[in-house]
N, C-alpha and C positions, 0 to 999 in steps of 0.2 A: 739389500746391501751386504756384502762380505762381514762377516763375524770379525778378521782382521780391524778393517774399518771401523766396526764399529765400535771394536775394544777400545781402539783409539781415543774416536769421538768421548765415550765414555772417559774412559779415564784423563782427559783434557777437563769434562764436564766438575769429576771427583775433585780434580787439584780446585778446579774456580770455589767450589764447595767449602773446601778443606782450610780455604786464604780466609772464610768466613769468621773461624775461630779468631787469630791475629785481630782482623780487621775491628772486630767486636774488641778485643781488649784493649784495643788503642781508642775506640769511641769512650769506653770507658776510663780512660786518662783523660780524654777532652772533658768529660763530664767532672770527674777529680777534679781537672787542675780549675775549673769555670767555679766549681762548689767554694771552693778554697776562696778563690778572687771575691767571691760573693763575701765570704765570710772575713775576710781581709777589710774590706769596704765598710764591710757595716760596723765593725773594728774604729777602721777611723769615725765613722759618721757618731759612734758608739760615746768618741771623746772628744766628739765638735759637740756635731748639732745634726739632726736626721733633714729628710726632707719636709718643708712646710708649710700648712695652711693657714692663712687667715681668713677668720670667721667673724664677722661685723662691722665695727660697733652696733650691739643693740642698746636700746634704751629699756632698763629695767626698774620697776617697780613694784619694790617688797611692800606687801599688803598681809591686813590681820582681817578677817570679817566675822560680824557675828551671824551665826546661823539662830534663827527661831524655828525649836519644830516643836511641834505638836503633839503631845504623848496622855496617854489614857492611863491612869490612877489604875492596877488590876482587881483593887482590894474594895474603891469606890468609886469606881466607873469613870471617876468625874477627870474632866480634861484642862491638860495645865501644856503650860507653854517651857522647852527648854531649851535654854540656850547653851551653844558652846563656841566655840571660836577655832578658826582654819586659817591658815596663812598659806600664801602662795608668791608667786611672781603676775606682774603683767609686765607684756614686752612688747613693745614696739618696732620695726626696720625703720628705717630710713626714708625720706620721699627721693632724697638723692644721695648717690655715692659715688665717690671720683676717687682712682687710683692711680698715680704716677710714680712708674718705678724705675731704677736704674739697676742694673746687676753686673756687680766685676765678679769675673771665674778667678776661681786661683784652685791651681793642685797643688793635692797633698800625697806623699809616696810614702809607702812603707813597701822596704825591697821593692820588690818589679813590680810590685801593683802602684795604680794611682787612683786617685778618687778629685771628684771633681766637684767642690767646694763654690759658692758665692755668697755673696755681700749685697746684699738688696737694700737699697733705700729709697724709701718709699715716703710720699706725701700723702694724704690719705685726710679727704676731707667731705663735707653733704651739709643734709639740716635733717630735722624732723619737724614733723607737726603735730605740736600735742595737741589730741584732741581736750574737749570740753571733758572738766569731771573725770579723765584719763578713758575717756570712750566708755565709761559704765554707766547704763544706762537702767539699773535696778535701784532698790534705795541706795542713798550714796550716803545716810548716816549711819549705815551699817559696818563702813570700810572705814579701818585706819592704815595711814600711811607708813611706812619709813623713808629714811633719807634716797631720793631715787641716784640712781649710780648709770653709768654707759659702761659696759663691759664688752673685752673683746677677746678673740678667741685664739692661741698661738699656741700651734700643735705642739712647739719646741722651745718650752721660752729659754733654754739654755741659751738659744741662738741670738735673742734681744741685745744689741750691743750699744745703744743710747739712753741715756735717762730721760723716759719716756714724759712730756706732758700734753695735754690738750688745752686746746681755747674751745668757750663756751662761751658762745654771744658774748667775744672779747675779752673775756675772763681767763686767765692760765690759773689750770687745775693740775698738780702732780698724778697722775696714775701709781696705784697703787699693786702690788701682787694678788694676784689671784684672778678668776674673772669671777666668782662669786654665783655662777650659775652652772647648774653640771652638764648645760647640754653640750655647752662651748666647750668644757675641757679644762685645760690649763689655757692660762691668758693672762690680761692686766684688765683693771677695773677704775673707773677715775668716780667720785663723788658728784652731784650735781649742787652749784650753787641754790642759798638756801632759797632764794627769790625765784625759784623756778619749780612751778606747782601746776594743776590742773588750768591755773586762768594763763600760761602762757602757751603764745601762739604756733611759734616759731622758736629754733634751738638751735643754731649755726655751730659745727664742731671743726676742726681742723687739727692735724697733728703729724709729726714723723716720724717712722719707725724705722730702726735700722737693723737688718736680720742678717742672720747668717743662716745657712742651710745649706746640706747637701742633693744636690743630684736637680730637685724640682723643687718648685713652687707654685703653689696652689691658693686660687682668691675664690670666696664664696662671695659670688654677686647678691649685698644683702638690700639692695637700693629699689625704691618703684620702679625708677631708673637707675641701671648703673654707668657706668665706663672708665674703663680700667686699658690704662697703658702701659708695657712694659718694654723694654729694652736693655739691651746685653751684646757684651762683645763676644760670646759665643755664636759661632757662624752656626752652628747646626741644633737648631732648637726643635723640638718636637712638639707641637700641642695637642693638648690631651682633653679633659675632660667632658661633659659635659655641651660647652659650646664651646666652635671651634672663632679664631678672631673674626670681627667683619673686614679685617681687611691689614696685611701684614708685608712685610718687607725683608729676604733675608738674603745678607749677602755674603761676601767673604769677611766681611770686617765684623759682624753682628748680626742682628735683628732688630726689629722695631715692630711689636705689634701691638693694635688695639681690639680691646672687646666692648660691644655694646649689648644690656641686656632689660628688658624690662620685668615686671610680675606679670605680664602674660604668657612672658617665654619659661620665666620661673617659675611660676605658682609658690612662690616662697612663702605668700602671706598663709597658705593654707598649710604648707608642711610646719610651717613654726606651728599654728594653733592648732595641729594633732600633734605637735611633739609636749605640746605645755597639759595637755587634757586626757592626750592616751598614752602619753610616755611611748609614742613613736616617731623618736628621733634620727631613722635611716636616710627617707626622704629629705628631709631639711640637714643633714651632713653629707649627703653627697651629689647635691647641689652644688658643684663647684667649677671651676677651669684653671687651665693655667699651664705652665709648660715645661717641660722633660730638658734637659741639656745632655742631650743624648751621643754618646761617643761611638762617629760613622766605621770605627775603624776596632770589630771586635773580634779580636781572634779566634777566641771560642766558639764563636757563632759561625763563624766563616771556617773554620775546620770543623766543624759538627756538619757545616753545609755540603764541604768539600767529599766528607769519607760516605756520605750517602750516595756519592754517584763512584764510589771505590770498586764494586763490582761492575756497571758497565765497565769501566775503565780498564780491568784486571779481561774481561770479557775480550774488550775490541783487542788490546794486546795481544792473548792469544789465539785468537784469530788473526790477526797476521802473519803469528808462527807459523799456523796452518794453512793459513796460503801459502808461503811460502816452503811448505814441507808438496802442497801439491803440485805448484806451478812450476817448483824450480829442481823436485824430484832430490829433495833432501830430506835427511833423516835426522827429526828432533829429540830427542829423551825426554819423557817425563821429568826428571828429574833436572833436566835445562828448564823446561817450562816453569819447574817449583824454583828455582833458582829468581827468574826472571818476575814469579810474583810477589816473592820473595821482598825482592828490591822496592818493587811496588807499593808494596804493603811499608814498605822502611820511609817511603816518602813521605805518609801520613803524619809520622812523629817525626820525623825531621822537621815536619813545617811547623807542628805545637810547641816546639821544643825554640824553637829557633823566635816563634812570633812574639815569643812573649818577650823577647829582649831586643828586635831589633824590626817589627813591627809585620804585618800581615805579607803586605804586597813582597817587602823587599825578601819576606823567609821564602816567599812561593818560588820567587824568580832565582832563588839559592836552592834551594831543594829539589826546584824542576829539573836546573841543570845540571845539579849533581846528580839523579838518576837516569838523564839522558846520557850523560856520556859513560856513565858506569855499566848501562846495560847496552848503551851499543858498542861499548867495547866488546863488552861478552857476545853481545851477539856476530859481531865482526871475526870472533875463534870460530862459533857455533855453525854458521854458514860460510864460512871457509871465503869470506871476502869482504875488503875492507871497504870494498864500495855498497855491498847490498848491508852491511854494517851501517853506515852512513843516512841510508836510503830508510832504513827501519828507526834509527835513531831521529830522523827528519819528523817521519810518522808519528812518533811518540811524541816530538817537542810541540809538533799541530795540537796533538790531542791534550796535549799539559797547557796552551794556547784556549784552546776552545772551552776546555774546564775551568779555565780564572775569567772568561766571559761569561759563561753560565753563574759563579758565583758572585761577579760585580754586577751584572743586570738581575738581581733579582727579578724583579715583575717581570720580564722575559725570559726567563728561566726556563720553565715550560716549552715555548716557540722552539729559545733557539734549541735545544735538546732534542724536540723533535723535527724539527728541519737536521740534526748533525746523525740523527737516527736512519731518516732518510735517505741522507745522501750516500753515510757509507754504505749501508744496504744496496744504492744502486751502485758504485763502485764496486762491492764485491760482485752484484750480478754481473757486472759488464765483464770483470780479469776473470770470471770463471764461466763463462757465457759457451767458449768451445771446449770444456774441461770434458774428458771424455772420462765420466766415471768407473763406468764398469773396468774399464782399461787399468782405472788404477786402483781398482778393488782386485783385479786378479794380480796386480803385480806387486800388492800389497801381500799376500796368499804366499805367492813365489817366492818374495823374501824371509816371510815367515817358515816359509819348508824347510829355504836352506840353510837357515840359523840355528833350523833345529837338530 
């Protein structure tokens, strides 16, 4: 190829390069302005209430035991018995646990941020079955009791907005603060009436919580069986954890879903009695599900998406120049080209700048067409016509087109990118298919003589 030619190429190759610097320090605004948002959020959530889990009710039973050991005299051999005394908990799940929730969203703004706030009220009802003896089956004159308690588990009790009580095989018990065992956390703790010891059967509970929470809500299925149902007028829920619903509903007005789970699917009984025996507590806390209220329309994320395909785009643009510099025997400047990514590169922050006030879609369909007609104006000077103006400005508005479908189809992302890979590829092979190169490697040469 002609060293003319290839100055060219190169220095076409230099500017795509050069737009890298720019394009880098506007990701890094996306990144800024996203950090900020985060930290705005957790602001508000900071002086609600965070997002929240509920953990139980368990049934707990503070115990004292005495231990007998065995200890040898060292002075006279002889062997005597000593006792001392250990306290701990025993705990119990549930044989059933049922959840039915309701959740209203409400926003909260501070300046352009929002955050996205709910109100859960929840019914929240089972039984247990006390075993014989409380399931101990060593001497049992060894053990003393305390008053047993059901304690439950609430990541955020700021969030608690009822005065909490439960029934107990028909009995209303006040719930008191704290949940009174550390694996739970913070929570409430209700007393067991005094008539309920190792000789009963059966322990019906029933109660209603009313929470507030930001962003998610989370339920630790603690039941043999659970089932747990939730709904919300949030159209766009995301679930998370653990297990995902058996079977859910989401439409434009809410959701409605339900979870079913047993101790087979859990193994709950065995992560509580390693968390009580080896103090490991990871397993039986994240044990959970539950679901995201998740906002489909995030600017940040969708300009973080957008400026990663900013170099193809800077790419296929100047490649058009340069079809157009070979097919139509025009002469472009560099410094047209820096102009032209210039503007490119300007689209980026038009669209952060713009989304955070008047939302994603509507800033792209603003900013596209403000640098479509800004640079086919210029390009309508640069090629010396207001039709191939037109004609290059049309090209751009396709490929500003095809990039807001690469960023609204996620999961085909990929495909269509490379089907739009393809196809221009064989477009430009077809418009330069009779390009007779050499032809215009020497009369690249020519011009270069006589300018000099």
């Amino acid at each position: 190829m002609n060293n003319s030619l290839a100055i060219k190429l190169g220095t076409i190759a230099a500017l795509i390069v050069s737009l890298l610097i720019p394009l880098q320090m506007i990701g890094g605004v996306i990144k800024e302005r996203q950090s900020h948002r985060e930290h705005v959020l957790q602001d508000i959530a900071r002086s609600s209430s965070y997002r929240q889990q509920i953990t139980g009710p368990l049934l707990v039973v503070p115990y004292r035991k005495m231990v007998h050991e065995w200890k040898v005299n060292p002075s006279t051999q002889e062997r005597y018995v000593e006792q001392s005394e250990v306290s701990g908990f025993l705990c119990f799940l549930p044989e059933t646990f049922t959840l039915n929730g309701q959740m209203q969203t409400e926003i909260r703004k501070r300046g352009i941020y929002e955050a996205r706030l709910y109100h859960a009220t929840n019914h929240i009802g089972g039984y247990y079955t006390i075993p014989t003896q409380w399931g101990i089956t060593e001497d049992f004159s060894d053990y003393r009791f305390d008053q047993p308690f059901l304690a439950l588990g609430i990541s955020d009790i700021r969030g608690i907005e009822n005065a909490m009580k439960i029934t107990l095989n028909g009995e209303t018990v006040n719930f008191q603060p704290g949940s009174q065992v550390k694996l739970l956390g913070d929570g409430v703790h209700a007393q067991l009436p005094r008539d309920i010891g190792p000789q009963q059967v059966r322990l019906d509970f029933a109660f209603d919580l009313k929470l507030q929470g930001t962003g998610q809500m989370d339920i630790t299925p603690v039941g043999r069986e659970s089932n747990v149902k939730l709904s919300s007028d949030w159209p766009n829920p995301s679930f998370i954890g653990d297990y995902l619903p058996a079977d859910r509903n989401v439409s434009s007005v809410g959701f409605n879903a339900h979870w079913q789970t047993s101790f087979f699917s859990t193994n709950l009984e065995e992560a509580l009695q390693n968390c009580l025996q080896k103090s490991s507590c990871e397993e039986f806390n994240n044990r959970h599900f539950g679901v995201s209220l998740v906002d489909p329309v995030d600017q940040y994320l969708k300009s973080d998406r957008a400026i990663k395909y900013a170099l193809l785009f800077i790419a296929l643009t100047f490649g058009g120049f340069f079809l157009f510099e070979i097919l139509k025997r025009l002469a472009v400047h560099a410094i047209q080209y820096s102009l032209v990514g210039m503007a490119l590169a300007t689209f980026y922050l038009l669209l952060l700048s713009l989304s955070e006030h008047i939302g994603f879609s509507q800033a792209y369909a603003i900013s596209s067409t403000a640098c479509v007609l800004l640079i086919g104006t210029y390009i309508s000077s640069v090629l010396h016509s207001v039709l191939r103006g037109l004609g290059f400005a049309a090209g751009l508005a396709a490929l500003y087109g095809l990039l807001f479908g690469l960023l609204s189809a996620e999961d085909y992302a990929l495909l269509m990118g490379s089907l739009l890979l393809f196809g221009l590829l064989g477009v430009v092979m077809v418009l330069t298919r009779k390009v007779d190169w050499f032809s215009i490697s020497r009369s690249t040469k020519a011009s270069a003589l006589r300018a000099e």
